[in-house]
LUMKOL-382819 format. One record per residue (C-alpha): residue number from 1; chain; x, y, z. Coordinates in steps of 0.05 Angstrom, whole numbers. Layout:
residues N
<site n="NUM" chain="A" px="X" py="Y" pz="Z"/>
...
***
This chain:
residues 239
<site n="1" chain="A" px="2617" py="851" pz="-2494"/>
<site n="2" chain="A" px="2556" py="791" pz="-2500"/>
<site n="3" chain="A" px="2553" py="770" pz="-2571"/>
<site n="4" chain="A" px="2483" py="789" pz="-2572"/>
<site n="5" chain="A" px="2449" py="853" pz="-2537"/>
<site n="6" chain="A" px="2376" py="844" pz="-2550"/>
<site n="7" chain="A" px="2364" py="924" pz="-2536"/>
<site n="8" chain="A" px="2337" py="978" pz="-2575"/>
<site n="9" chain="A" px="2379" py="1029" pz="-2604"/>
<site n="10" chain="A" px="2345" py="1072" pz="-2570"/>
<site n="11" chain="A" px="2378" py="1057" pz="-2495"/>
<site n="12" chain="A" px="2435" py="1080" pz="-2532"/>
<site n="13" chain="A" px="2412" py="1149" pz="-2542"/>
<site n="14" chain="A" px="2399" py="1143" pz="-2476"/>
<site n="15" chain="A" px="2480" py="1143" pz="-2462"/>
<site n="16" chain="A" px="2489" py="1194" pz="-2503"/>
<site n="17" chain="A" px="2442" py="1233" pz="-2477"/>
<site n="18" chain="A" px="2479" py="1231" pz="-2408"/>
<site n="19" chain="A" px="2536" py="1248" pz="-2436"/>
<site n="20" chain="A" px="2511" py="1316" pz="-2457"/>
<site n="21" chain="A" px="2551" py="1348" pz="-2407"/>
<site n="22" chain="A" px="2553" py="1422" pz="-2406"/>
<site n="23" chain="A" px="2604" py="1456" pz="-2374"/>
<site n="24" chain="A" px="2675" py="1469" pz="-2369"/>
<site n="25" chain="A" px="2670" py="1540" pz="-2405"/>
<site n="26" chain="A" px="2620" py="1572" pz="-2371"/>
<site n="27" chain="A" px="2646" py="1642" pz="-2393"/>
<site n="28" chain="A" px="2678" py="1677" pz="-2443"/>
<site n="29" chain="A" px="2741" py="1686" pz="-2401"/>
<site n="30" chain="A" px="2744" py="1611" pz="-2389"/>
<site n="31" chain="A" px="2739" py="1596" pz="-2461"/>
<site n="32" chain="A" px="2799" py="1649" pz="-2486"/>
<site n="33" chain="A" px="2831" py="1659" pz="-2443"/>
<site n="34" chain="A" px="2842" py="1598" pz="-2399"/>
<site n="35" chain="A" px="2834" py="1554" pz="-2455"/>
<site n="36" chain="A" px="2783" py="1508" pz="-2430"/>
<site n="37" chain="A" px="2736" py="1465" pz="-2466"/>
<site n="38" chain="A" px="2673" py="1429" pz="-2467"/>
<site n="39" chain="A" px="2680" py="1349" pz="-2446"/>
<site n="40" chain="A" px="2713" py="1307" pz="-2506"/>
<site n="41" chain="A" px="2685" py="1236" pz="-2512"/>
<site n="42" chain="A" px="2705" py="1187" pz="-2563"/>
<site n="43" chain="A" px="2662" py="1120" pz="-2583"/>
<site n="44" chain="A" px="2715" py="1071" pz="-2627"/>
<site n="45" chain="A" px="2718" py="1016" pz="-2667"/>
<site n="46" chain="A" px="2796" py="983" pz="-2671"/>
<site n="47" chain="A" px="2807" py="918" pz="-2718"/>
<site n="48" chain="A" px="2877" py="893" pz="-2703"/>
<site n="49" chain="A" px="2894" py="845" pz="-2751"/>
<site n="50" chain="A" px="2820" py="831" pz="-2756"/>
<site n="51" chain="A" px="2810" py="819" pz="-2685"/>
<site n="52" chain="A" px="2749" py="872" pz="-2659"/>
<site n="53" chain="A" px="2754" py="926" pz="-2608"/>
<site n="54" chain="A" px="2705" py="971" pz="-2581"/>
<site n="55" chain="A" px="2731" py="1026" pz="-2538"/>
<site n="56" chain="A" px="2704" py="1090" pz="-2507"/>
<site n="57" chain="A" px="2750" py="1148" pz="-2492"/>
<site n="58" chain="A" px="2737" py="1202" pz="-2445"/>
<site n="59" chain="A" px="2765" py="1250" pz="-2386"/>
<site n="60" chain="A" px="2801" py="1222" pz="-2321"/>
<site n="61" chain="A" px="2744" py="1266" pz="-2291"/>
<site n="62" chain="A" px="2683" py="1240" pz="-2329"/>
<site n="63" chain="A" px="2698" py="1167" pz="-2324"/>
<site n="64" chain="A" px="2647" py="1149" pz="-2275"/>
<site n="65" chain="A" px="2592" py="1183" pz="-2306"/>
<site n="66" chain="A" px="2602" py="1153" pz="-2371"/>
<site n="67" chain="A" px="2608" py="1076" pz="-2328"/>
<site n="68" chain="A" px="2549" py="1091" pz="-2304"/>
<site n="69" chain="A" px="2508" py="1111" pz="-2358"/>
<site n="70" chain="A" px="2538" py="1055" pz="-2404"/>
<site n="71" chain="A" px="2512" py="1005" pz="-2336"/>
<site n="72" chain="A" px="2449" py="1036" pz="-2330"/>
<site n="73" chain="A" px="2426" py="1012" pz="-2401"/>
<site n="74" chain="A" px="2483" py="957" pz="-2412"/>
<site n="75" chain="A" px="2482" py="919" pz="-2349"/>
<site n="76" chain="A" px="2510" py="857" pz="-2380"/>
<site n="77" chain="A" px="2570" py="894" pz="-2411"/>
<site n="78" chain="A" px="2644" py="894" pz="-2372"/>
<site n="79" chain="A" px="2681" py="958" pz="-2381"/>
<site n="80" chain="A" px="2758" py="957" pz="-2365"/>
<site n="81" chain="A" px="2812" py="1010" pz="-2374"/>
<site n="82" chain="A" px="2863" py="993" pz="-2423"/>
<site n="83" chain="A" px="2923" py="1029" pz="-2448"/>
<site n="84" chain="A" px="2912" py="1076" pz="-2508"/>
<site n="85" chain="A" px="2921" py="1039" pz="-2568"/>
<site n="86" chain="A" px="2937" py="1091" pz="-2612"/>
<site n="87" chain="A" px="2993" py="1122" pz="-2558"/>
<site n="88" chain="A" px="3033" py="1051" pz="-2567"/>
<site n="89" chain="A" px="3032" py="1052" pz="-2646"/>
<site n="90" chain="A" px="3102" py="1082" pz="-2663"/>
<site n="91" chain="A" px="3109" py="1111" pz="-2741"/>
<site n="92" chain="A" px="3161" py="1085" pz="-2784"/>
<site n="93" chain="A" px="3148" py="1103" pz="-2853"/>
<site n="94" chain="A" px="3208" py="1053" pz="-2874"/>
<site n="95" chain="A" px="3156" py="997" pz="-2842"/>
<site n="96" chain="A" px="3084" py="1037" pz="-2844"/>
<site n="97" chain="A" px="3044" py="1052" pz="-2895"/>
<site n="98" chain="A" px="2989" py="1095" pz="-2861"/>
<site n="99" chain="A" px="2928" py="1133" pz="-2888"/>
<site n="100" chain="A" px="2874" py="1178" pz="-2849"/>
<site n="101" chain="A" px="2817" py="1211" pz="-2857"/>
<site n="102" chain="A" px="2771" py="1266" pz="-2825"/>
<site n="103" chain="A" px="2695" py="1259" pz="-2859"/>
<site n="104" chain="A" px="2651" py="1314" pz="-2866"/>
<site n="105" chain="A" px="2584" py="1326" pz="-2888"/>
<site n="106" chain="A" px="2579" py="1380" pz="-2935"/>
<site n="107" chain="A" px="2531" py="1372" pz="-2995"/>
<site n="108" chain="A" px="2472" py="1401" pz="-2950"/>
<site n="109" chain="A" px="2464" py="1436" pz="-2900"/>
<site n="110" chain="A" px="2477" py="1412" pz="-2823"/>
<site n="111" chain="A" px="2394" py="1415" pz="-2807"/>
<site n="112" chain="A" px="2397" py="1353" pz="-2851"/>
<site n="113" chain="A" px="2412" py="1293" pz="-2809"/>
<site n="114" chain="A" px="2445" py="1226" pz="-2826"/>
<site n="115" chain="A" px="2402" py="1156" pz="-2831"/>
<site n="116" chain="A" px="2395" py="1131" pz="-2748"/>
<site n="117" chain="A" px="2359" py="1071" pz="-2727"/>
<site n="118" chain="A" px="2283" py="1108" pz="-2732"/>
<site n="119" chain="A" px="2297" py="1098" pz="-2813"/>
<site n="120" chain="A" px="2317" py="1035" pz="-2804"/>
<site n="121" chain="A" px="2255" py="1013" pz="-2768"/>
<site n="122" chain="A" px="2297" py="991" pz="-2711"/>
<site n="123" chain="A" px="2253" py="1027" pz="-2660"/>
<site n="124" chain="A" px="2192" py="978" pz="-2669"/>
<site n="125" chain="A" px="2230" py="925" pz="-2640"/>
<site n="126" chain="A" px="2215" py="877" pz="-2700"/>
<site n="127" chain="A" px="2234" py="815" pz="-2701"/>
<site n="128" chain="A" px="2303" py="780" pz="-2708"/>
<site n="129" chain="A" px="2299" py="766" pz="-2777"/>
<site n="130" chain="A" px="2274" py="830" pz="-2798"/>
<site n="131" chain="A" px="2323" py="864" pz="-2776"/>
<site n="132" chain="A" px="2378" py="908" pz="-2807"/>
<site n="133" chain="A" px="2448" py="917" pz="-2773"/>
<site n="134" chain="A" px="2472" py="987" pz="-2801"/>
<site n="135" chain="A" px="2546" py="969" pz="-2771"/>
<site n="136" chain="A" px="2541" py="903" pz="-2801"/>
<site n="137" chain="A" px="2579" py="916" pz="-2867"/>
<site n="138" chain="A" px="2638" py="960" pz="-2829"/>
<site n="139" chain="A" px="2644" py="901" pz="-2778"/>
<site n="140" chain="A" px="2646" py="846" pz="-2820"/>
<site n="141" chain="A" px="2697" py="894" pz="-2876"/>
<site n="142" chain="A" px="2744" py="907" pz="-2812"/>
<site n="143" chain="A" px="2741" py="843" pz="-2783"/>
<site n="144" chain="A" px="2765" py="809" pz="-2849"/>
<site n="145" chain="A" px="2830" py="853" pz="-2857"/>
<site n="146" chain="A" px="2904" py="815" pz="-2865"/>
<site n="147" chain="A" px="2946" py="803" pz="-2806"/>
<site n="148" chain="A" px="2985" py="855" pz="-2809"/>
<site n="149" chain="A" px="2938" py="911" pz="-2825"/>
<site n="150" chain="A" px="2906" py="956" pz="-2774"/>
<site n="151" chain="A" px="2835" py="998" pz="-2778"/>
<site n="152" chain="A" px="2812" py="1045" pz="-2731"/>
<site n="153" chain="A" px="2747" py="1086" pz="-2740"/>
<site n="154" chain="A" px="2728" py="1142" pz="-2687"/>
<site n="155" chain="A" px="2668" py="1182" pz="-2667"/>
<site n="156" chain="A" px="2692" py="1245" pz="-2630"/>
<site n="157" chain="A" px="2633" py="1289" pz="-2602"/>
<site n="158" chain="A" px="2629" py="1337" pz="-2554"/>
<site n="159" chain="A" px="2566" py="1379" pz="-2527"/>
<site n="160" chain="A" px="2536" py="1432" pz="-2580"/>
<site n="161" chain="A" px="2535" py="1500" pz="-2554"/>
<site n="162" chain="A" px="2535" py="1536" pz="-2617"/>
<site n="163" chain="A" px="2502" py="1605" pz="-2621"/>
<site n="164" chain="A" px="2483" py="1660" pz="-2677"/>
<site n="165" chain="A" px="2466" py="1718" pz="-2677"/>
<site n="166" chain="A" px="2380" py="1718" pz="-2688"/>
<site n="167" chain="A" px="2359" py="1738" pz="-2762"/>
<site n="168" chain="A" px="2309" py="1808" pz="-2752"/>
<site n="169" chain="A" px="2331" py="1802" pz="-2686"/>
<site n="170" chain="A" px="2377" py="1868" pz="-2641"/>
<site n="171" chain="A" px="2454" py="1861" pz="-2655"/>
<site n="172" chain="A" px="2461" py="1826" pz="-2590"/>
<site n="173" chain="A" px="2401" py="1780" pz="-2597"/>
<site n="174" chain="A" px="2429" py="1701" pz="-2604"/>
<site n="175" chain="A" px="2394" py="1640" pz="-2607"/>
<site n="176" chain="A" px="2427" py="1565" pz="-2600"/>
<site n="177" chain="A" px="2452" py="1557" pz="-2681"/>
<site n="178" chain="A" px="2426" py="1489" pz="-2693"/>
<site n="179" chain="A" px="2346" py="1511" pz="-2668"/>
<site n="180" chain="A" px="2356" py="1571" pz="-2723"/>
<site n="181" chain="A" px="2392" py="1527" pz="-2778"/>
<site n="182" chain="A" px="2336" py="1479" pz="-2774"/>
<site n="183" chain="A" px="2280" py="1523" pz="-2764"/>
<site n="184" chain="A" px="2316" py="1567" pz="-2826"/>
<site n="185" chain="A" px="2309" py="1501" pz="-2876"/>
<site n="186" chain="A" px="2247" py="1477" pz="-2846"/>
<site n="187" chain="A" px="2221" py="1545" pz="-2877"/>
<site n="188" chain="A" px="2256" py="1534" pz="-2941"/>
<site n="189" chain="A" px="2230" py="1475" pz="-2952"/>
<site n="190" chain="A" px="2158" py="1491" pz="-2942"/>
<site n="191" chain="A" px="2163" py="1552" pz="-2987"/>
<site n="192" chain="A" px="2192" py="1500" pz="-3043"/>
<site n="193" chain="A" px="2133" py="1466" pz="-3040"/>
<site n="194" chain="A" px="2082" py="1515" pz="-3044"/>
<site n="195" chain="A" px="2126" py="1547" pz="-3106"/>
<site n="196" chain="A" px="2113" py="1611" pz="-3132"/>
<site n="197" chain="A" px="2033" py="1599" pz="-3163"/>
<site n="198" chain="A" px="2056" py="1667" pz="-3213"/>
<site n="199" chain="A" px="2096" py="1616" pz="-3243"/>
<site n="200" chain="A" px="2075" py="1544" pz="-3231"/>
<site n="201" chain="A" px="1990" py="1562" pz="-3233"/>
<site n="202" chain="A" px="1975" py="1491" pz="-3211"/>
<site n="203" chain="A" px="2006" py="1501" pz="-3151"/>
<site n="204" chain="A" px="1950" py="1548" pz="-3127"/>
<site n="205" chain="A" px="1905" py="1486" pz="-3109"/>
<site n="206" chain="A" px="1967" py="1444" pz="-3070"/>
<site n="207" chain="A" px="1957" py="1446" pz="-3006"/>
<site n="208" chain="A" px="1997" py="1384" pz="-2996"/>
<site n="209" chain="A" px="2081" py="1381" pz="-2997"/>
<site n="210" chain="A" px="2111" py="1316" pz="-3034"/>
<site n="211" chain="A" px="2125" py="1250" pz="-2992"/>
<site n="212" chain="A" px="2205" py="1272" pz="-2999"/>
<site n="213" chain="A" px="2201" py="1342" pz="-2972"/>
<site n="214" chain="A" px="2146" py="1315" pz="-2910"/>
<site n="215" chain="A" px="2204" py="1258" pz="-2895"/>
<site n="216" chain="A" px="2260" py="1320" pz="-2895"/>
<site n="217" chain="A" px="2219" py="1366" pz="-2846"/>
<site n="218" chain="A" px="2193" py="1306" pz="-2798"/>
<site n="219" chain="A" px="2261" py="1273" pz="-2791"/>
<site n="220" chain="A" px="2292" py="1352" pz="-2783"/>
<site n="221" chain="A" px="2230" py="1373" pz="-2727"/>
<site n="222" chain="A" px="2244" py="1303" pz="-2695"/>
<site n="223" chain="A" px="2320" py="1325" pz="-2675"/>
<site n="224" chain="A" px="2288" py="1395" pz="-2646"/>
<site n="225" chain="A" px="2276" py="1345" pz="-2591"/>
<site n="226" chain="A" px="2343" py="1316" pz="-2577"/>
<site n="227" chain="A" px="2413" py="1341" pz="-2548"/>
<site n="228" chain="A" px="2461" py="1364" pz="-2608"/>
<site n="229" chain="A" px="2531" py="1348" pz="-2608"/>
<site n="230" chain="A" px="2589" py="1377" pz="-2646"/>
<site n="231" chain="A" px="2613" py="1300" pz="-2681"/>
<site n="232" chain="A" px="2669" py="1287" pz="-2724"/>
<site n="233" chain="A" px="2685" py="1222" pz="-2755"/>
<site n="234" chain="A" px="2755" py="1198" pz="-2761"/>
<site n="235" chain="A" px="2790" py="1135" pz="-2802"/>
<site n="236" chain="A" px="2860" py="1106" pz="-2801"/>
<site n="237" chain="A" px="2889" py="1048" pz="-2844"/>
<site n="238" chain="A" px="2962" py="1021" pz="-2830"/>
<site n="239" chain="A" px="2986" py="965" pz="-2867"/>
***
């Protein structure tokens, strides 16, 4: 990998967004009974002794599609099939001292989305010096470990197909579940801001929401737009 990619973040929503692959469980016999499953992908940091890895881990099957949509924005990058790193590591709790952990986001709820590269102005291109490196503190934490320490962090996603059944809706009646979580708090939060005038009397004459809740409902609108993806974010320490 170059030292320096001079891209936007944004060619690498572009990847992702290729790799919103939908299929493999086409129907509800395919799913329980066969077994079958959505496309895993896996985008991984390793430091080994403080030495830096980046890997990507998908499918046999879906390795050319996720070459080519890594090319299409990377061109300058060099992909190459390794050996699983975490297959060679062998356990031995006289020698090991290992620790993982799965994080989840729970405090809210999932219409709220984490900090991306639109709040950290990284989408305007700025220039060099005004720019912030989100990674730039796990990088530089990883890549100053001892020897004979060992820290993996992993991004597991997988396409979002998620359905509920609608609210005021028939029995049968479904809609995708992250369209009606959004939409739900979107609703929520535009009925905290107008408050109940019986009340709060001043509010009769807002007709404006506060700069936090208009942040909350742009930045949840703005992922109506995108592909979701069923993520899970994974760390492991051996020393």
């Amino acid at each position: 990998m170059p030292r320096e990619l001079v891209k936007s973040p944004r060619a690498m929503e572009a990847v992702l967004s290729n790799l919103w692959i939908d299929q493999g469980e086409t129907t509800y016999f395919h799913r329980k009974w066969k077994g079958q499953v959505r496309p895993v992908f896996s985008l991984e940091i390793a430091s080994f002794g403080g030495e830096m890895h980046f890997y990507v881990w998908t499918w046999a099957t879906h390795r050319r599609v996720t070459e080519a949509s890594f090319y299409a924005q990377y061109p300058e990058i060099e992909l190459v099939e390794v050996e699983d790193y975490a297959s060679k590591f062998k356990f031995d709790p006289e020698v090991y001292t290992v620790y993982a952990q799965d994080y989840r986001y729970e405090p809210r709820s999932d219409a709220y989305p984490i900090k991306t590269y639109i709040e950290f102005e990284l989408e305007k291109d700025p220039k060099e010096e005004y720019k912030v490196d989100p990674l730039a503190e796990i990088i530089e934490s990883m890549s100053n470990i001892h020897p004979q320490e060992q820290v993996w962090v992993q991004i597991v996603f997988t396409t979002c197909k998620d359905y509920r059944r609608k609210p005021k809706g028939s029995w049968f009646e479904t809609e995708p579940r992250y369209i009606g979580v959004i939409q739900d708090e979107v609703e929520k939060i535009r009925k905290e801001a107008v408050g109940d005038p019986e009340k709060e009397p001043w509010r009769r004459s807002v007709r404006i929401q506060f700069y936090r809740q208009t942040e909350q409902i742009k930045a949840m609108e703005r992922n109506l737009g995108k592909h979701p993806f069923n993520v899970g974010v994974r760390g492991v320490y051996i020393a």
